[in-house]
C-alpha positions, -999 to 999 in steps of 0.1 A, spaced: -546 -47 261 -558 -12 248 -538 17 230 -521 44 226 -545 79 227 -534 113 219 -528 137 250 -527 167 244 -516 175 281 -479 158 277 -462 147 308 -462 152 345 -426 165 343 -396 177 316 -366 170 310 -353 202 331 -378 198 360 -367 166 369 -325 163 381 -324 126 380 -325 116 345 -293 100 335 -277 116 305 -286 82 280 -323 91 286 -323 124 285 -330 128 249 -345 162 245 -312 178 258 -292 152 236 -310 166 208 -336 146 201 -354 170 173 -391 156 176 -413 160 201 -441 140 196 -437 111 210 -443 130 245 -480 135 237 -498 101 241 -516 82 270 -521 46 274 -556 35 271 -565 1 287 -596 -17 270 -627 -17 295 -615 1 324 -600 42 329 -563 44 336 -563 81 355 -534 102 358 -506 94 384 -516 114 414 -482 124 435 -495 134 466 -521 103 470 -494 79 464 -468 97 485 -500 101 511 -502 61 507 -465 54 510 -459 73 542 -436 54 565 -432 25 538 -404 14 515 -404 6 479 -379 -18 460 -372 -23 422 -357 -50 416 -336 -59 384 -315 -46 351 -312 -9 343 -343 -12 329 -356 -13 365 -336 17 367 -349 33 341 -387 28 354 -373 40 390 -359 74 371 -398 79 360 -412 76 391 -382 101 407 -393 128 380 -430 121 382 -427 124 427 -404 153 421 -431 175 410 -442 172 447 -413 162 466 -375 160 458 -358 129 472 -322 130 483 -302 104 471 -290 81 506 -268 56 493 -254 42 460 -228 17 452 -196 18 438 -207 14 400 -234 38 407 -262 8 397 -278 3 429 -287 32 446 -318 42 474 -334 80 479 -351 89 508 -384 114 508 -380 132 543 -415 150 543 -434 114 543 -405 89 556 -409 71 523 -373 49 511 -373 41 474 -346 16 465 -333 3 429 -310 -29 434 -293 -38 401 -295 -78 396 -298 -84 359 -302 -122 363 -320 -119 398 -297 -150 407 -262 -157 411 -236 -146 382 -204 -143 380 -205 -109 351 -173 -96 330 -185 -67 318 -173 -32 315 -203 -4 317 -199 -1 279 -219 -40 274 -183 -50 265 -175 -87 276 -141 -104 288 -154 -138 292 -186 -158 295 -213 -149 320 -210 -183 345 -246 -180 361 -256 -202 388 -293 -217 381 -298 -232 419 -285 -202 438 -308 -168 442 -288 -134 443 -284 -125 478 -279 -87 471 -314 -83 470 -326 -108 489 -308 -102 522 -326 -66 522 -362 -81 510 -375 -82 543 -372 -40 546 -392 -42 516 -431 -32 520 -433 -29 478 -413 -42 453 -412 -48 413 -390 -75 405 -377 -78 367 -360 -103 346 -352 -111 309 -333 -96 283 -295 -110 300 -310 -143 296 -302 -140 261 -262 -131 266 -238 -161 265 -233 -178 296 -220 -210 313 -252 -231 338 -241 -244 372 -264 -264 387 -254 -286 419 -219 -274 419 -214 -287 385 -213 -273 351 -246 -285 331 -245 -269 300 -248 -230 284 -264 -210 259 -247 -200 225 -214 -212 236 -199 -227 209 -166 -246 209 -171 -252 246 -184 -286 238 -212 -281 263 -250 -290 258 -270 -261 246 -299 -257 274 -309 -223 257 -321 -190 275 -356 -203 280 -347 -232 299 -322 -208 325 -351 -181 327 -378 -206 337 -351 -220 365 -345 -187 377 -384 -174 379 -392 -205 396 -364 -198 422 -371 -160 422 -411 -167 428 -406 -195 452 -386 -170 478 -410 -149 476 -442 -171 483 -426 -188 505 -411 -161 526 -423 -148 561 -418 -116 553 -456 -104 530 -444 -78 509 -468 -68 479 -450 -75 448 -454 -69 414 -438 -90 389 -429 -73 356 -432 -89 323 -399 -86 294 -392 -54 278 -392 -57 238 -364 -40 225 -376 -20 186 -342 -21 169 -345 -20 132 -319 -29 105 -299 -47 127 -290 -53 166 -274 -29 190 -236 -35 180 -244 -44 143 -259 -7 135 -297 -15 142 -314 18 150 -350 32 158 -365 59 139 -399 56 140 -417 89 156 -455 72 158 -463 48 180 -477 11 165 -516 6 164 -529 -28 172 -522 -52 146 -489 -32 131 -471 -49 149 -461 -88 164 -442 -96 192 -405 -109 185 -404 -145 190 -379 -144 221 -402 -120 237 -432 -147 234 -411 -174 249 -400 -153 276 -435 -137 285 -451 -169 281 -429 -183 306 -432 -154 327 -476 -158 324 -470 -198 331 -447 -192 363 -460 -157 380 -499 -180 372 -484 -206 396 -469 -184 422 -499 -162 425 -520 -195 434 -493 -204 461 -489 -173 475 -526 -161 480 -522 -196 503 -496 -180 521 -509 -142 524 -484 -132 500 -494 -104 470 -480 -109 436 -496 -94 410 -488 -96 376 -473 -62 354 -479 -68 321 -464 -44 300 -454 -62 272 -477 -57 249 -480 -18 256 -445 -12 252 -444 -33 225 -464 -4 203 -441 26 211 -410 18 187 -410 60 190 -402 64 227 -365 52 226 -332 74 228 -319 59 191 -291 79 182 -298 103 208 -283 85 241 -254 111 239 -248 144 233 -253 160 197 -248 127 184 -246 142 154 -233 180 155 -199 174 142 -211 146 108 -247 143 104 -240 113 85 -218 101 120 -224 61 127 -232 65 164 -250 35 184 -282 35 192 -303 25 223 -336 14 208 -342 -5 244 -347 18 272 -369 48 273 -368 86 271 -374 103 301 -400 115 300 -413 86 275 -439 56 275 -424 42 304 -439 68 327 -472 52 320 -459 17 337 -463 43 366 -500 49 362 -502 15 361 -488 9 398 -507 38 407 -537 23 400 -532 -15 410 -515 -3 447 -542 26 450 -576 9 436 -563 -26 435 -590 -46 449 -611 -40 423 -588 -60 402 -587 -89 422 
């Protein structure tokens, strides 16, 4: 809880200081013609959030790894904290895979690893998708079985934010005990509709339960569902985002699919903290639902490519009214972890 603040000061980094921003979030360059939603700072209710502090964390992270865990938009929060550590160190990029998703960057001055493993569902699925969200058949996702791409490298991990929800919502077939059990929004499959709710919870339980049960005692933080602001319409039915203010309290409600997910997300992470506090396990809980929900201004829109709209400024052009400018709101997730990894016992 809290809000948004003018700031004068602006970010840690721009758009040209920092190399590894991904074109579809680079919005000044695409062309984005405001500027203003670069110039706020979260303010939590009750407590000062300070500024991220580079060389304290890098100071704190010496000899240590760091994980994110999840969908691009775990990639997206990784970007932030690459441009925001830039400004002190650059980190070379190590490894990457074939599709570029998962990659890991090393900083050589403190032997600090910083890893982002792409796992939309964080369990087993089978995905047809080209990189363009375009499907070939239905997601087959396997409640009972944990994705092993991240969980064969957890133990190397001594950080890590893990991430869930927004493919949850996608159609896809449930296999449970080696047997199909039902779907969500498949119709004409003449399966039961279990709907998204009922796959996420299975899949946080089985997510959480590895990791307060494991030996390995990594400190992770579980983030909470990313609320998407698109306006008019979805992503492929010409929704966009043109707001340039964020949302003060009150302006705004949740969408009802982000309540269900984040109140699942409160009920299981509440359970799994108990459990793992038994078992010397830290898991603390990111909430940054509701402060993302307030900045419908910090997304590309339009301006995920290039001139979107040089040649027609009338053009139709998809907009990505889900991830986050960089820089943008997201980089204040960062000050977040900052805070809770730096000064965390005085949240406990």
């Amino acid at each position: 809880m809290g809000d948004w603040i003018a700031d004068e000061s602006g970010p840690a980094y721009t758009n040209e200081s920092c190399h590894v921003i991904e074109v579809h979030q680079n919005c000044m360059r695409n062309g984005r013609p405001d500027s203003g939603y670069l110039y706020w700072r979260w303010n939590p209710r009750n407590c000062k959030l300070p500024r991220f502090n580079s060389e304290r964390f890098l100071d704190v992270m010496r000899n240590k790894s760091w994980a994110f865990i999840g969908d691009s938009i775990s990639r997206n929060h990784v970007q932030s904290l690459l441009c925001i550590l830039s400004q002190v160190e650059q980190a070379i990029e190590v490894y990457h895979d074939e599709e570029y998703r998962s990659k890991r960057w090393h900083f050589p001055s403190h032997n600090f690893t910083l890893s982002v493993i792409w796992t939309p569902f964080l369990i087993k699925a089978a995905i047809f998708e080209d990189l363009n969200g375009v499907s070939s058949s239905e997601i087959q996702l396997y409640l009972d079985k944990i994705d092993e791409k991240w969980t064969e490298q957890y133990k190397y991990f001594d950080y890590a934010v893990i991430a869930g929800g927004k493919w949850f919502l996608k159609t896809a077939i449930y296999h449970e005990n080696n047997n199909i059990t039902g779907c969500h929004y498949c119709p004409g499959k003449n399966l039961t509709e279990l709907g998204f709710d009922y796959a996420y919870r299975k899949a946080l339980q089985l997510v959480l339960n590895f990791i307060t049960s494991n030996d390995h005692k990594a400190f992770v933080f579980f983030r909470t569902t990313t609320p998407d602001h698109f306006e008019n319409g979805e992503w492929f039915s010409g929704g966009n985002c043109n707001r340039t203010m964020p949302f003060k309290e009150g302006e705004v409600d949740m969408r009802d699919i982000d309540t269900i997910m984040r109140d699942i997300e409160l009920e299981e992470a509440e359970k799994a903290v108990e459990i793992g506090s038994g078992n010397g396990v830290i898991l603390k809980l990111l909430d940054t639902t509701r402060l993302s929900v307030l900045r419908p201004d910090g997304h590309p829109g339009p301006y995920r490519q290039f001139q979107p709209f040089a040649k027609d400024k009338n053009a139709k052009v998809q907009n990505d009214c889900l991830h986050w400018c960089l820089p943008g709101p997201i980089d204040s997730w960062n000050d977040l972890l900052m805070e809770l990894v730096v000064n965390g016992e005085k949240y406990r």
